[in-house]
C-alpha positions in Angstrom: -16.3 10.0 -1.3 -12.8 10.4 -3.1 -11.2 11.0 0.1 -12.1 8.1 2.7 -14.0 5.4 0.0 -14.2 3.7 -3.5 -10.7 4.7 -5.2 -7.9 2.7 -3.2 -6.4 3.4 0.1 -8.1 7.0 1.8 -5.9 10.2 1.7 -4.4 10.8 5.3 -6.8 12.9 7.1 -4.1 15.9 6.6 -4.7 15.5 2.9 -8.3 15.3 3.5 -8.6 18.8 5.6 -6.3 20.4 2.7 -8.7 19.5 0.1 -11.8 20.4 2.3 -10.9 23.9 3.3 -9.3 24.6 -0.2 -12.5 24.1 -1.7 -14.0 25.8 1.3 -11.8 28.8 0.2 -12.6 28.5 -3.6 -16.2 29.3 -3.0 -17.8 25.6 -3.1 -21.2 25.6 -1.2 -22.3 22.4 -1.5 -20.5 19.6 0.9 -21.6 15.6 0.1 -20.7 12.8 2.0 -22.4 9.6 3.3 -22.7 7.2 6.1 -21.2 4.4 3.5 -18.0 6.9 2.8 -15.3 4.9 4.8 -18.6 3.1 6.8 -18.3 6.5 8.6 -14.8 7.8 8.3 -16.2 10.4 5.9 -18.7 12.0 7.8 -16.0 12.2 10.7 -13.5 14.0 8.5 -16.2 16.6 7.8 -17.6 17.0 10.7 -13.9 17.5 12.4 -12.6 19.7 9.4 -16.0 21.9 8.8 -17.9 22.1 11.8 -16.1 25.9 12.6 -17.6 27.0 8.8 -20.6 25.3 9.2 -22.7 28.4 8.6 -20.9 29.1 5.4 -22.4 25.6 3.0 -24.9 23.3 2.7 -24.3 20.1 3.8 -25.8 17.1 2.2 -25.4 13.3 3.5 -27.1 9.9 2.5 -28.7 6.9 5.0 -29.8 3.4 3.9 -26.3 1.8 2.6 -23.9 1.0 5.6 -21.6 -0.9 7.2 -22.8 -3.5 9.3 -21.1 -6.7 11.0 -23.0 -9.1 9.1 -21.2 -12.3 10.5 -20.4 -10.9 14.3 -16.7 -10.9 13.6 -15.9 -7.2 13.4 -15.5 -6.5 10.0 -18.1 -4.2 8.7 -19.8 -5.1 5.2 -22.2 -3.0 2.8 -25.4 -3.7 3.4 -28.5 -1.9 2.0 -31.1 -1.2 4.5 -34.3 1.3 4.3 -36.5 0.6 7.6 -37.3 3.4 9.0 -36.0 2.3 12.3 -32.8 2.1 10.7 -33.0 5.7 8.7 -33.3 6.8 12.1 -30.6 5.1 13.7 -28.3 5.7 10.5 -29.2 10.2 10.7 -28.5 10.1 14.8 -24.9 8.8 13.9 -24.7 10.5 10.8 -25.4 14.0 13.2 -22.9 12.8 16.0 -19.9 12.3 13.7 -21.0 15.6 11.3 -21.1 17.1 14.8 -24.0 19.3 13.5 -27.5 19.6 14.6 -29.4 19.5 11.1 -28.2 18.1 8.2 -29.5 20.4 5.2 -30.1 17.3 2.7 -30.5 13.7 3.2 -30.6 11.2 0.7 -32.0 7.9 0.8 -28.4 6.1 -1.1 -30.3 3.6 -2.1 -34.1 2.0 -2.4 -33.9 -0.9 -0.2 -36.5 -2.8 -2.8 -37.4 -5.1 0.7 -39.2 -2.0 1.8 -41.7 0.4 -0.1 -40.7 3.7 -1.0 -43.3 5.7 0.5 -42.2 3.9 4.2 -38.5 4.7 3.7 -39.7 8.5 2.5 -42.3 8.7 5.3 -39.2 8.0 8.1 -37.2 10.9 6.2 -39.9 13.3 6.3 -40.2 12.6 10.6 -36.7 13.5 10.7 -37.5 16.7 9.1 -40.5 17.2 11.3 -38.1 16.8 14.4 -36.1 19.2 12.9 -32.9 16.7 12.2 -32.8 17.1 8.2 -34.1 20.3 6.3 -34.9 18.2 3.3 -34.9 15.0 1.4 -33.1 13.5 -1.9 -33.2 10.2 -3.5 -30.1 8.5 -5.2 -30.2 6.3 -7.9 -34.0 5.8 -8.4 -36.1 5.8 -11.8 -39.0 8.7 -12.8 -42.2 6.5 -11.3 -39.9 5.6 -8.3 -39.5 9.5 -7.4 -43.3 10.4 -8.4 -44.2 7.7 -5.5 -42.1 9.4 -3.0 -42.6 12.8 -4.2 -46.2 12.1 -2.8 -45.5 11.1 0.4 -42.8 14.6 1.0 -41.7 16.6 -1.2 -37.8 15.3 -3.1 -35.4 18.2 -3.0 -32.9 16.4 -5.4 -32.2 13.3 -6.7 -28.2 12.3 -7.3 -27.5 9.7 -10.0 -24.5 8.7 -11.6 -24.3 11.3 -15.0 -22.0 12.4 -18.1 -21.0 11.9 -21.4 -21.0 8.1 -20.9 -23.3 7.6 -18.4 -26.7 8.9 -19.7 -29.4 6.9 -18.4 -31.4 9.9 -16.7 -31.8 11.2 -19.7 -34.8 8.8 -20.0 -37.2 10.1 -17.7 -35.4 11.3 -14.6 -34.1 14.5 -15.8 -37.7 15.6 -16.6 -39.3 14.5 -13.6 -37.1 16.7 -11.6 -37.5 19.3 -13.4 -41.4 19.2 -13.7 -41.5 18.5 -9.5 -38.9 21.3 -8.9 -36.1 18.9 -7.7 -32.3 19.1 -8.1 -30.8 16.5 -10.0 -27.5 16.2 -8.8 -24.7 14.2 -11.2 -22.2 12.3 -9.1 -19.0 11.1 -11.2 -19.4 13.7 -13.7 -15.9 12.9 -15.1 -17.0 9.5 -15.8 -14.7 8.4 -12.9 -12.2 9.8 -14.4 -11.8 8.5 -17.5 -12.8 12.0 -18.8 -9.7 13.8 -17.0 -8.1 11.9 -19.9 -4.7 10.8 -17.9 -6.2 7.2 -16.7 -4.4 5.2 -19.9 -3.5 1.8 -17.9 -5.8 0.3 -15.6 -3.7 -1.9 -14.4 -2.4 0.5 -12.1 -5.4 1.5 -10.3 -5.2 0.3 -6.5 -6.0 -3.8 -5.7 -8.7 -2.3 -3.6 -10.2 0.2 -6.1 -14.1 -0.4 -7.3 -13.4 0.7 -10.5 -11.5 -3.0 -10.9 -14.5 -5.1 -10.6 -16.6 -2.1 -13.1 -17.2 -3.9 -16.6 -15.8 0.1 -18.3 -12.7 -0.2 -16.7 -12.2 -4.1 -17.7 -8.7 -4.3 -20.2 -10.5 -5.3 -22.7 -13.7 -2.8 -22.8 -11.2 -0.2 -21.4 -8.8 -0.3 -24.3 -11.6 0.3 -26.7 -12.9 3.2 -24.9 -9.5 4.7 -24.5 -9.9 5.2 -28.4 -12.2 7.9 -28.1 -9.9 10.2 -26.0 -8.2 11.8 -28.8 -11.0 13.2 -30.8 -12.1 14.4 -27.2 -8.7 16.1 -26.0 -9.2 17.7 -29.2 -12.6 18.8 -28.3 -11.3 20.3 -24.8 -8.6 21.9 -27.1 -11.1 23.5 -29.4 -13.0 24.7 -26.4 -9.9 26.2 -24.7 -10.3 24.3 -21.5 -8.9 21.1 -19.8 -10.7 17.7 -20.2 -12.4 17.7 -17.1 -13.2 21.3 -17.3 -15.2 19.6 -21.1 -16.9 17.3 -19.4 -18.5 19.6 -16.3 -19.2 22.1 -18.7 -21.1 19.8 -21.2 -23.2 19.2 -17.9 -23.7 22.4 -17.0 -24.7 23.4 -20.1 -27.6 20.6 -20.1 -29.9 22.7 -17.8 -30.0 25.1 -15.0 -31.3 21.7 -12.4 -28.2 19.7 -13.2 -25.4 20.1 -10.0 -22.1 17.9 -10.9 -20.1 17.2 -7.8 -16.8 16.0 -8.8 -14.7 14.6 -6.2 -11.2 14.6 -6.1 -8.2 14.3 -3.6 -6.3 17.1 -5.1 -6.1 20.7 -4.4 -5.1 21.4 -8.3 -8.1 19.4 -9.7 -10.4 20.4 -7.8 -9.3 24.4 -8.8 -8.7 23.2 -12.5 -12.8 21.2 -12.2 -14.0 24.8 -10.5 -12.9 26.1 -13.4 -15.3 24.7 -15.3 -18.1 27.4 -13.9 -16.5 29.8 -16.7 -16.4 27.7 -19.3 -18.0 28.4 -22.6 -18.5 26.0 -25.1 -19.4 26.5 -28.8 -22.6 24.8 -30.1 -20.7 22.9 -32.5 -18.7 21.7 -29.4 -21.4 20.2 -27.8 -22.6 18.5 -31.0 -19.5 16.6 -31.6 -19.1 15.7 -27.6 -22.4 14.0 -27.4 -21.6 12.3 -31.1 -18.2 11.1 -29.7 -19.6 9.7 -26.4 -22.6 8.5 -25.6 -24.6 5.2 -25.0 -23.8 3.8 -28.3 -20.2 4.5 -28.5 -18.9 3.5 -24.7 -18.1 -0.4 -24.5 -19.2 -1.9 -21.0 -22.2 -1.5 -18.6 -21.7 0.6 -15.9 -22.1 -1.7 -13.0 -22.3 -5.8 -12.9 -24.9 -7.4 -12.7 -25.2 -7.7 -9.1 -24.9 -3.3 -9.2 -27.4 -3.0 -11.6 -30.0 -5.2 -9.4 -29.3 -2.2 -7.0 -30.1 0.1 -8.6 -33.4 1.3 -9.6 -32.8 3.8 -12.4 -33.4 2.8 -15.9 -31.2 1.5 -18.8 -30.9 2.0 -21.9 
């Protein structure tokens, strides 16, 4: 996402290649993208970059939030949209621009609440049938949500927003996957990078970035939440690893289920995050990490109050 979407202007697509084969190189398996990613700019940078490796990862991408020209006049705005006639639309343009014949996991981004699970679930599992997608993942849904679809075809993984300051699947979610035998796969991992430690002003995040309009990032609940990065550099310091490097580790230390995929538009942290992978972290580490940052300690919601309507997980 980091590269085309979200987090200011997109990298150039030489900067994008760089960081794609790098982690190519560095052993990462696991490739996620999405038709909303640069309302298809993403999927065309991976498809150009990786379709010679193609063999060599899995490659995961996500239907049901687009661009679409709302108004008639060009400009393409996100929409959220589960018909089935539109999941299929949405994979045949998601295939042309990986240029791949299969993708190897396709998420529903988000529940279009206008449509009922099971229909939007029951389109994804015809596209596995035709042999387009090899399997199916939710995003941002709640326990009884992915027990519904889970009915209709079986969920391979379901990716929600988790880490030290986002811990909402810890409710339910988390044990629903594991009980059905799904992945749960934790996007911003590094809290958006708040837990890389080095983002003190906000101010200078890009006009365009969506981390602007996030009640965290707001000067006033960001300046309070800023005062827990000490105690936690300290942490990363006791466990002999960067910041980021704390923060993927705490995940992966959660369960054997949990896949973080940081993103990033650097070569050096994405080999300082990879890092992480040999990271061990004392018990008494851990303890004081989830002390330091959790629910009750972070100052903001995660989204406003028009996100949270999209979403479907739940809160504490």
């Amino acid at each position: 996402m980091n590269l085309s979407h979200a987090y200011g202007a997109p990298v150039s697509a030489e900067q994008g290649e760089r960081v794609l084969l790098a982690a190519l190189d560095a052993g990462v398996t696991l490739f996620d993208t999405a038709t909303l990613y640069g309302f298809g700019a993403n999927e065309t940078l991976v498809g150009k970059v990786m379709k010679p490796h193609r063999h060599k990862f899995t490659l995961a991408s996500k239907c049901g939030l687009q661009g679409e020209d709302v108004a008639g006049d060009g400009k393409l705005v996100r929409v959220i949209d589960g018909r089935p006639e539109t999941i299929r639309k949405t994979c045949e343009d998601s295939l042309r621009r990986l240029q791949t014949d299969v993708i190897d996991l396709y998420y529903l981004h988000r529940w279009d609440k206008k449509v009922a699970i099971e229909d939007s679930v029951g389109a994804l599992a015809d596209l596995v049938r035709k042999g387009h997608i090899k399997s199916i993942g939710l995003s941002e849904v709640s326990a009884a949500t992915l027990r519904k679809a889970h009915a209709v075809h079986p969920i391979a993984a379901v990716q929600t927003e988790y880490s030290l300051w986002t811990r909402n699947p810890e409710i339910a979610v988390l044990d629903a996957c594991r009980e059905l035998g799904a992945a749960f796969v934790a996007f911003s991992p590094v809290a958006r990078g708040f837990l890389c430690g080095d983002l003190i002003d906000v101010s200078t995040l890009d006009a365009k970035d969506i981390r602007r309009a996030m009640p965290r990032f707001s000067p006033e609940n960001y300046a309070a939440n800023l005062k827990l990065l000490p105690a936690y550099t300290a942490l990363a310091l006791e466990a002999n690893c960067s910041a980021s490097q704390l923060a993927l580790a705490w995940l992966l230390n959660k369960a054997p289920h949990i896949i973080p995929i940081p993103g990033t538009t650097s070569v050096n942290h994405l080999l300082d995050n990879l890092g992480a992978v040999d990271v061990v972290v004392p018990l008494e580490v851990l303890r004081k990490l989830e002390e330091l940052i959790n629910q009750q300690t972070v100052h903001g919601p995660r989204y406003t109050v028009q996100g949270t309507s999209e979403v479907d997980t739940e809160e504490f």
